[in-house]
mmCIF file of the C-alpha atoms, coordinates in Angstrom:
data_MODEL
# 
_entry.id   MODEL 
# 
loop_
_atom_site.group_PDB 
_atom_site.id 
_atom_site.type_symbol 
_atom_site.label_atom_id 
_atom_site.label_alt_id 
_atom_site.label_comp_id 
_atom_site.label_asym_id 
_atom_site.label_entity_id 
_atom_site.label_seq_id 
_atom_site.pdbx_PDB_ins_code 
_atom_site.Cartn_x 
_atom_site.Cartn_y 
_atom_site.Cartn_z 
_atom_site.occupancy 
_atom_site.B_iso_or_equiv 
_atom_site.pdbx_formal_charge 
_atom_site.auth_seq_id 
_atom_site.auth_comp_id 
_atom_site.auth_asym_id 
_atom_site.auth_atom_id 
_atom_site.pdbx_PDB_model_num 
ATOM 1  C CA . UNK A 1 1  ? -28.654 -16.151 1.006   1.00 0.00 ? 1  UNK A CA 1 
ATOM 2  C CA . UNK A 1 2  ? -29.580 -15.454 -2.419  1.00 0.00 ? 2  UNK A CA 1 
ATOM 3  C CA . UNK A 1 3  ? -26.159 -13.512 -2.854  1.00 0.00 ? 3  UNK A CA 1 
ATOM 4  C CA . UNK A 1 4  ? -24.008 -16.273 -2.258  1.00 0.00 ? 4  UNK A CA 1 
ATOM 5  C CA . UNK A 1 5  ? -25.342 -18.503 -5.344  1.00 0.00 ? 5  UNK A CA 1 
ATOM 6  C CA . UNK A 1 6  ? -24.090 -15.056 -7.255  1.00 0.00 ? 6  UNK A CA 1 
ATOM 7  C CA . UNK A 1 7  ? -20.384 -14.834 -5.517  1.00 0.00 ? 7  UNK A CA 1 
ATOM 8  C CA . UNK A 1 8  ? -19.825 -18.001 -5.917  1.00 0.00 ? 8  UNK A CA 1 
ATOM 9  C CA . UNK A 1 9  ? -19.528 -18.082 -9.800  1.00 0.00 ? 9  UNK A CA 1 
ATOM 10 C CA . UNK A 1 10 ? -17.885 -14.542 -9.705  1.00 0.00 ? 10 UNK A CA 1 
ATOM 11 C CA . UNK A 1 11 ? -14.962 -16.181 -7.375  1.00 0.00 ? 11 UNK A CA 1 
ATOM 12 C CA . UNK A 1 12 ? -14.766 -19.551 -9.582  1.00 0.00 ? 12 UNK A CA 1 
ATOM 13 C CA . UNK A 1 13 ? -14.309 -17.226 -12.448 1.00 0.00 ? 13 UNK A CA 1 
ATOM 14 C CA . UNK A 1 14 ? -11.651 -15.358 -10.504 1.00 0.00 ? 14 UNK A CA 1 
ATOM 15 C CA . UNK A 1 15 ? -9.708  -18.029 -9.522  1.00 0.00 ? 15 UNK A CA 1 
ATOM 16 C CA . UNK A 1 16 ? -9.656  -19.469 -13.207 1.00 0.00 ? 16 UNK A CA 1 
ATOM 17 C CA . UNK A 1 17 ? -8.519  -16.497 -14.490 1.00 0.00 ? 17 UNK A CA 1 
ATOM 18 C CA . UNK A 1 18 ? -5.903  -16.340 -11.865 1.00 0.00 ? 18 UNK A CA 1 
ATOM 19 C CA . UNK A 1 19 ? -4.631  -19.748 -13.088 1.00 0.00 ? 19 UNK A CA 1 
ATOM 20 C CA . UNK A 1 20 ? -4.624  -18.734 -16.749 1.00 0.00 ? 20 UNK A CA 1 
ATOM 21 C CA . UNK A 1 21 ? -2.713  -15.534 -16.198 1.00 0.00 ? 21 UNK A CA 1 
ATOM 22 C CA . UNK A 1 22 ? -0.207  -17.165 -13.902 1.00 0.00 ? 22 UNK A CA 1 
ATOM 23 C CA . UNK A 1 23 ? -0.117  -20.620 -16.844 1.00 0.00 ? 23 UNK A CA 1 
ATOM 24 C CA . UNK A 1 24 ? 0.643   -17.471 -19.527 1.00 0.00 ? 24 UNK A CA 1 
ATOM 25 C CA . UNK A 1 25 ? 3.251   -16.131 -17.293 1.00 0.00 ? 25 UNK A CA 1 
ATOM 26 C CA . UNK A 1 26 ? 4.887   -19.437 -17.015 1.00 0.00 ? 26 UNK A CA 1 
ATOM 27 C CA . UNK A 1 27 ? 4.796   -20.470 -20.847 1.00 0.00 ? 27 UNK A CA 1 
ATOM 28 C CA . UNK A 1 28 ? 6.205   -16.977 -21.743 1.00 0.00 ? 28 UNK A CA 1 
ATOM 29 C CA . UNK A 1 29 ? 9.390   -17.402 -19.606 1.00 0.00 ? 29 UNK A CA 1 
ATOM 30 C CA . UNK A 1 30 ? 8.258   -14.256 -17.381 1.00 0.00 ? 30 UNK A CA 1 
ATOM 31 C CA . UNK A 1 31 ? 10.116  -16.196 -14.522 1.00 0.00 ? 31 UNK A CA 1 
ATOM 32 C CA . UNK A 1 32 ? 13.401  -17.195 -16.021 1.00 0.00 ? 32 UNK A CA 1 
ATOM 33 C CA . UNK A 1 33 ? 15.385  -14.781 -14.305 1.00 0.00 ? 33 UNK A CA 1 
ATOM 34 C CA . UNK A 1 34 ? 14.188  -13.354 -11.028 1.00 0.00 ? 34 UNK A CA 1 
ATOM 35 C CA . UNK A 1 35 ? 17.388  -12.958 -9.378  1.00 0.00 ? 35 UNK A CA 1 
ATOM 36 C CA . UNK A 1 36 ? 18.718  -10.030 -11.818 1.00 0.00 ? 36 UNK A CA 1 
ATOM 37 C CA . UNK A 1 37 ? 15.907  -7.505  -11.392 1.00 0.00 ? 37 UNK A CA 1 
ATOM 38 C CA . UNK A 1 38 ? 16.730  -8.050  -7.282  1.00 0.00 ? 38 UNK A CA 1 
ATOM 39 C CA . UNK A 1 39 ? 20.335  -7.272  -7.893  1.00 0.00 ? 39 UNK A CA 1 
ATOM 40 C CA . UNK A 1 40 ? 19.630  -4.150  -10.458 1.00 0.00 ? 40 UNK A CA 1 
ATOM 41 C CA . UNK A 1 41 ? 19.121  -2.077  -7.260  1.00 0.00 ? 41 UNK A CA 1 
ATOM 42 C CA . UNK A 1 42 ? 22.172  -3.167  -5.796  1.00 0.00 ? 42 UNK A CA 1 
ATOM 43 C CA . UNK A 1 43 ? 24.390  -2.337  -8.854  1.00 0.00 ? 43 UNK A CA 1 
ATOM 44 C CA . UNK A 1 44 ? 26.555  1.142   -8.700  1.00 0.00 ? 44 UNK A CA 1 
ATOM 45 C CA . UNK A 1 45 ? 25.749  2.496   -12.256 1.00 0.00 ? 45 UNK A CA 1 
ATOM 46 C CA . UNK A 1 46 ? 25.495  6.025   -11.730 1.00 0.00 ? 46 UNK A CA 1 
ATOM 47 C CA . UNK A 1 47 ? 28.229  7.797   -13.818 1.00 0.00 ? 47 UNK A CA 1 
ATOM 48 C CA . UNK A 1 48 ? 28.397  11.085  -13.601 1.00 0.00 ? 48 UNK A CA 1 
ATOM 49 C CA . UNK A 1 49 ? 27.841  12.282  -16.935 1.00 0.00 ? 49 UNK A CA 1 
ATOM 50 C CA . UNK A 1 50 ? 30.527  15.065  -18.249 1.00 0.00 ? 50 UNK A CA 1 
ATOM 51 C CA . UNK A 1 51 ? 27.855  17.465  -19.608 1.00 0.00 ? 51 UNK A CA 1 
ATOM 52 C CA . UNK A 1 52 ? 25.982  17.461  -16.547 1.00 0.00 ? 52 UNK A CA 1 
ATOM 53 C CA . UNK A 1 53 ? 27.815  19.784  -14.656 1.00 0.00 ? 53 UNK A CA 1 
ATOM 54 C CA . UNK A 1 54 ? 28.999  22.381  -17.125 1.00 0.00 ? 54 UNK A CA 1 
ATOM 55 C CA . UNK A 1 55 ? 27.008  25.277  -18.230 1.00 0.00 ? 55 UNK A CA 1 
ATOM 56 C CA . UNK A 1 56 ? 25.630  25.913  -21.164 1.00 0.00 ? 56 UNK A CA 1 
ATOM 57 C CA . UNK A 1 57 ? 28.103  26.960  -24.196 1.00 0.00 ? 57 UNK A CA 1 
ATOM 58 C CA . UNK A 1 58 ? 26.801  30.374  -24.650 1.00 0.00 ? 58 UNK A CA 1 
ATOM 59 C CA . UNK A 1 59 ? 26.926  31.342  -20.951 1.00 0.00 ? 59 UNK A CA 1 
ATOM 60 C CA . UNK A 1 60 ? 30.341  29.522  -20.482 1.00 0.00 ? 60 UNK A CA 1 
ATOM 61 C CA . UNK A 1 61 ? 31.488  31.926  -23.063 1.00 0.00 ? 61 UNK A CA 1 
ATOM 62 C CA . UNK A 1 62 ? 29.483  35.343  -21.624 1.00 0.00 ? 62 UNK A CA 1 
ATOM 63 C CA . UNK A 1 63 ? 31.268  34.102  -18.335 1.00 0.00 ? 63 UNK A CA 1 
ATOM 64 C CA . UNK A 1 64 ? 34.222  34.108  -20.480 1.00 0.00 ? 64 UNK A CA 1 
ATOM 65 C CA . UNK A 1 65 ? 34.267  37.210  -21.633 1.00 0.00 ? 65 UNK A CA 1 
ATOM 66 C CA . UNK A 1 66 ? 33.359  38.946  -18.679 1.00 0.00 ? 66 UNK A CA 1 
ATOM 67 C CA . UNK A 1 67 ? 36.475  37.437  -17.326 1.00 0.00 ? 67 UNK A CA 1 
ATOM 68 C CA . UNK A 1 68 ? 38.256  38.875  -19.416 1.00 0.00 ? 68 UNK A CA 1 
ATOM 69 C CA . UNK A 1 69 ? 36.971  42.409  -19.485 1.00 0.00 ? 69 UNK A CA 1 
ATOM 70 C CA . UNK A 1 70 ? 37.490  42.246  -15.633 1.00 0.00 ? 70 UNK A CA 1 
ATOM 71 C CA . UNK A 1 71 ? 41.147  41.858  -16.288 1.00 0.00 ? 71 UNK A CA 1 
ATOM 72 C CA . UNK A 1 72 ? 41.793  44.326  -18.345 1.00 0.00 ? 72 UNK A CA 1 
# 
């Protein structure tokens, strides 16, 4: 019984904090634009980037040369 007169400070304290954090979130606009971080996901933005898919320059030119030795 003695426990309770202890958790029930701890929750009060909880619940303020809880009303402070959410008061802080309010004043510093954290909810002005929910909708865009929803539709982020939804978005196509994945380019393909152009040096992605080459090698590098030094073994684009040993592949190169050994091209060319080949056809000789």
């Amino acid at each position: 019984m003695s426990v309770i007169y202890a958790l029930i400070p701890v929750a009060i304290i909880f619940v303020i904090i809880a009303i402070a954090v959410f008061f802080w979130a309010v004043r510093s606009d954290q909810f002005e634009d929910i909708e865009r971080q929803g539709l982020n996901i939804l978005m196509d933005d994945d380019k393909p980037n152009s040096t992605d898919n080459k090698p590098p320059q030094d073994q684009a030119d040993k592949e190169q040369e050994s091209d060319n030795d080949a056809k000789r």
